[in-house]
C-alpha positions in Angstrom: 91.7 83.5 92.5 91.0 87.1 93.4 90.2 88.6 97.0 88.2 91.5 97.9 86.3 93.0 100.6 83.3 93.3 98.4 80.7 91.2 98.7 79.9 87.7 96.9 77.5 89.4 94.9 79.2 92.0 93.8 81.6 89.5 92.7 79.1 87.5 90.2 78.7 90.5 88.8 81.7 91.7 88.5 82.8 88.7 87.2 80.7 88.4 84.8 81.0 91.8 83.7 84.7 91.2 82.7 84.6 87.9 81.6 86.7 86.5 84.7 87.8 82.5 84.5 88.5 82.3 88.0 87.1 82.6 91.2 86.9 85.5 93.3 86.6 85.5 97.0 85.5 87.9 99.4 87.9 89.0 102.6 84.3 90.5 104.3 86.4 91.4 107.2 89.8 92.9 105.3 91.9 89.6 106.9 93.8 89.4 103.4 94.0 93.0 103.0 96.0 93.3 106.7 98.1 90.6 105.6 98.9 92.7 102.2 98.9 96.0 103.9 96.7 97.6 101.7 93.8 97.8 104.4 93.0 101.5 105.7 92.2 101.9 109.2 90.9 105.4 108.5 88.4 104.8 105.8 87.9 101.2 107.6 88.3 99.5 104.5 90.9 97.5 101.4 92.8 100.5 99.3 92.0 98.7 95.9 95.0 96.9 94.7 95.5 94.3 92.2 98.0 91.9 93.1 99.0 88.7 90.7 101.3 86.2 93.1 102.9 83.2 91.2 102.4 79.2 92.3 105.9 79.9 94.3 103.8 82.5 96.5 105.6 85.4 95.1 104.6 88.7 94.1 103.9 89.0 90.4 102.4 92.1 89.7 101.1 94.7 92.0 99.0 98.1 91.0 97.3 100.0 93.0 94.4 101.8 91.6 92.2 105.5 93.1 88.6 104.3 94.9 86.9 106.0 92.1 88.7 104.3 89.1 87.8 100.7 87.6 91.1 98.4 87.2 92.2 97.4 84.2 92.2 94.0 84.8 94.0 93.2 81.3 97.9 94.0 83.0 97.3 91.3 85.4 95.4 88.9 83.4 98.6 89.0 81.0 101.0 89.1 83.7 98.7 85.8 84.8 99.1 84.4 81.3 102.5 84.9 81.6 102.9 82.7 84.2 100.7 79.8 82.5 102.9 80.2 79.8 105.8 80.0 82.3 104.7 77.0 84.4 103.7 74.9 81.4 107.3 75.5 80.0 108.7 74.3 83.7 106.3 71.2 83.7 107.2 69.9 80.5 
């Protein structure tokens, strides 16, 4: 799943826009971006980070990314795939 302060809106379309197969969920009050230190308390909101943590609850892949650039999503989705790959290997 992903987290962001953005609304659930702006998540559909989001989504949508990049072809996403997983949910995304919205941390409205920065709760998840505390945890994750990536919340500014002078601009009162999440720096944008993309963060991919594995099914052992460990930290992936981690970029951080300017306000006014767009991620590209297609590090982590193949650091994500990665781990599929990884975890199917482990489960059979």
């Amino acid at each position: 799943m992903g987290i962001s302060a953005d609304s659930r809106w702006s998540h559909k379309a989001f989504s949508e826009q990049q072809g996403l197969d997983f949910p995304l969920l919205s941390d409205w009050f920065g709760e998840v971006g505390k945890l994750f230190d990536v919340w500014s308390v002078e601009n009162q909101r999440e720096q944008r980070t993309v963060f991919v943590i594995d099914t052992n609850g460990k930290i992936a892949y981690v970029r951080g990314y300017p306000d006014n650039e767009v991620p590209d999503l297609r590090p982590a989705i193949q650091a994500i795939q990665e781990l599929r790959k990884r975890d199917e290997r482990i489960a059979s």
